[in-house]
C-alpha positions as CSV (number, residue, x, y, z in Angstrom):
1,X,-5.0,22.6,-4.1
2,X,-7.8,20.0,-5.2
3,X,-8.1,16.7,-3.8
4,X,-9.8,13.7,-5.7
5,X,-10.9,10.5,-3.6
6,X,-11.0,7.4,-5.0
7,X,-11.9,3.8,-2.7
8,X,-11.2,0.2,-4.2
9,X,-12.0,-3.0,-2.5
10,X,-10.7,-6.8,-2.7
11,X,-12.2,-9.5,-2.0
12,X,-9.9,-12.7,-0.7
13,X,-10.0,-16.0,0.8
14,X,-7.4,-15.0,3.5
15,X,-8.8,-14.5,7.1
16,X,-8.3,-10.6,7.9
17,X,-5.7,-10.7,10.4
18,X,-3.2,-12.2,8.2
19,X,-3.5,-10.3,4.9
20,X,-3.3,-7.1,7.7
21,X,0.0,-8.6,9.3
22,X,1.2,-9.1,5.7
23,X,0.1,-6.1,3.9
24,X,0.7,-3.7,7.2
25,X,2.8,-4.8,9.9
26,X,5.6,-6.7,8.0
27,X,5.4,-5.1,4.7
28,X,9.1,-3.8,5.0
29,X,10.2,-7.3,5.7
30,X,7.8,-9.3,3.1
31,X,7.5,-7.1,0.1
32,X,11.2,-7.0,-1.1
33,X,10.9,-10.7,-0.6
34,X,7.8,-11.3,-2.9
35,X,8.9,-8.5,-5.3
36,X,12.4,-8.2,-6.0
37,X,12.2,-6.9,-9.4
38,X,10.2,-4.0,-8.2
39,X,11.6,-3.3,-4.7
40,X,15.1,-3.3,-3.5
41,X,14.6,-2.2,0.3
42,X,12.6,-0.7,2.9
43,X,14.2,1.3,5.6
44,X,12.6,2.7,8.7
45,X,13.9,6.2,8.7
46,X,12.1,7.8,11.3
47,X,10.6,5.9,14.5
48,X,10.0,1.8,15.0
49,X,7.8,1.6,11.7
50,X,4.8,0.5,13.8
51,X,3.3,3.5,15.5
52,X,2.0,6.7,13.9
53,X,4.7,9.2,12.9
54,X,7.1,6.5,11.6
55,X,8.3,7.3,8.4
56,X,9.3,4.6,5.6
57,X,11.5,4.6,2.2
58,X,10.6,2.0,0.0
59,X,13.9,1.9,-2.7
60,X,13.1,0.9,-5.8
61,X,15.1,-1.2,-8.5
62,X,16.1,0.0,-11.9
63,X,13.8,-0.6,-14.8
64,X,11.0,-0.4,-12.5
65,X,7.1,-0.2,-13.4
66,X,6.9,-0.5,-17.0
67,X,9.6,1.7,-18.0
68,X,9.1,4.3,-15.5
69,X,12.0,5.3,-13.7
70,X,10.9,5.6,-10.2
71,X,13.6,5.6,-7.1
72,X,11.9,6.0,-4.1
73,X,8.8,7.2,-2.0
74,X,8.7,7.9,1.6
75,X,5.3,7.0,3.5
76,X,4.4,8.4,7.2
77,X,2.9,6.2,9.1
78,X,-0.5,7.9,10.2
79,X,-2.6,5.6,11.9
80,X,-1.9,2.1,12.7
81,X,-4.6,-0.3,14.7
82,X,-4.1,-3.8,15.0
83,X,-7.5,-4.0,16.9
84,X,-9.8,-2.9,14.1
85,X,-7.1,-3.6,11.4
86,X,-7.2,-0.4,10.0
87,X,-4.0,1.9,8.6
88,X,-3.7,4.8,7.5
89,X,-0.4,6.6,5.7
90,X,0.9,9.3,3.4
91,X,3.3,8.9,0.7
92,X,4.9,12.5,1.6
93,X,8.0,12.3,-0.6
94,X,8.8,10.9,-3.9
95,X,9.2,10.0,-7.6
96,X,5.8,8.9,-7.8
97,X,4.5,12.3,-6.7
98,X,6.1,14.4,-9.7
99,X,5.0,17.9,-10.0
100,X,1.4,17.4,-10.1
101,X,0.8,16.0,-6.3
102,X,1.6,16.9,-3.1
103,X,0.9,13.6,-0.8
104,X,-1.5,10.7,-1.4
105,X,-3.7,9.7,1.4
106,X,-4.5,6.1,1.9
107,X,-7.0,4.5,4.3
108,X,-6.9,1.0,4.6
109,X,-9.2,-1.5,6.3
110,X,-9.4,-5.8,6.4
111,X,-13.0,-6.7,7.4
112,X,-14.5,-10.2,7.7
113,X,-16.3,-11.4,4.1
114,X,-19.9,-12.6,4.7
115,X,-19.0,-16.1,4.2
116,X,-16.9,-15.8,7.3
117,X,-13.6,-17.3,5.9
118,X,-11.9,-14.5,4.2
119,X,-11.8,-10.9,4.2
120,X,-12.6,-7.6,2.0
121,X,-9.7,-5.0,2.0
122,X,-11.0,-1.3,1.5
123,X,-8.6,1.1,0.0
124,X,-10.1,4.7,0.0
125,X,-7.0,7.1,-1.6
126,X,-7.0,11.0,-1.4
127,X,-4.8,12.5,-4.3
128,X,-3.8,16.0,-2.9
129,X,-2.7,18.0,-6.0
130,X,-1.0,20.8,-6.4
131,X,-2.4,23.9,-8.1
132,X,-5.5,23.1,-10.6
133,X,-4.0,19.3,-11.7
134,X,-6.6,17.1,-12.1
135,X,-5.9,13.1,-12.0
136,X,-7.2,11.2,-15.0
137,X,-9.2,8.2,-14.3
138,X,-6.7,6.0,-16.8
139,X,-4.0,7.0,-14.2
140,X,-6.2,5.5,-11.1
141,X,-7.0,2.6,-13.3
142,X,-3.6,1.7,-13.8
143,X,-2.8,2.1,-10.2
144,X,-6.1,0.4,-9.0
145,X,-4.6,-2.9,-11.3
146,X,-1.2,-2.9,-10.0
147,X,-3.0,-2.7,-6.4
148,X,-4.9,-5.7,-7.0
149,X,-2.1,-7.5,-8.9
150,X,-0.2,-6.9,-5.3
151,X,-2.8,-8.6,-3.0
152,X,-3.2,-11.5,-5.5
153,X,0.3,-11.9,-5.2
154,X,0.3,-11.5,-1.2
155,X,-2.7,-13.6,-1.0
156,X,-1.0,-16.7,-3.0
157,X,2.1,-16.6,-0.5
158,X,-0.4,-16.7,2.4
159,X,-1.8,-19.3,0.6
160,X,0.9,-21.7,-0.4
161,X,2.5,-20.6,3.3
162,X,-0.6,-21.6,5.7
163,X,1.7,-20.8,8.8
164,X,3.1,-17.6,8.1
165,X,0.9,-14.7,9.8
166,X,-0.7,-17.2,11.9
């Protein structure tokens, strides 16, 4: 089994605190909210959904992601801290893994920009793949873009919404 490691980071005018609330804590309540063409639900199915070992199913609508047909993914919750903002989870389970991968890693971290008003969110994924499968960089690319299309989005609700996340 190899394992490729890739890290993205965005840049936003949102203080880091609130895209972590958003992005982290309540992500099972805000993202079918903000996407509802893309998400249908997402249930806690083991745990509270805000401690390690918690494990979440995000359900997905039909027609989803450019004509792929995804259902679901399950995610365990690895590592949550509120204090340094930093999570960590596994997608363990689910359409988006196909053959070719076993789980997908993801660090996360919301850090203070230098100009003191927003904040920098670090992404560093680990693709664990099964047997000799090697990722293509078009496949990260795509993923990388949909990533950032999701934090614009987040980061114009915070926007437009000054007291939610507060």
């Amino acid at each position: 089994m190899g394992v490729s490691t890739f890290t993205q980071e965005y840049k936003c005018p949102i203080a880091p605190p609130r895209m972590f609330k958003a992005l982290v804590v309540d992500s099972n309540n805000l993202f079918p909210k903000l996407f509802p063409q893309i998400i249908k639900s997402v249930n806690v199915i083991q745990g509270d959904g805000g401690a390690a070992g918690s494990i979440e199913q995000v359900n997905f609508t039909e027609g989803n992601f450019s004509g792929t047909q995804f259902k679901y993914v399950k995610h365990r919750i690895d590592e949550i801290d509120e204090k340094n903002l930093v999570c960590k989870y596994t997608m363990i389970e689910g359409d988006a893994l196909g053959d070719k991968l076993e789980s997908i890693v993801y660090e996360v971290k919301f850090e203070a920009d230098s100009d003191g008003g927003g904040c920098i969110c670090k992404m560093t994924s680990h693709y664990h793949m099964v047997g000799e499968f090697e990722i293509r960089k078009e496949e990260i690319e795509a993923g990388k873009d949909k990533v950032a299309g999701i934090y614009k989005i987040v980061e114009n609700y915070l926007l437009d919404n000054p007291q939610v996340y507060a």
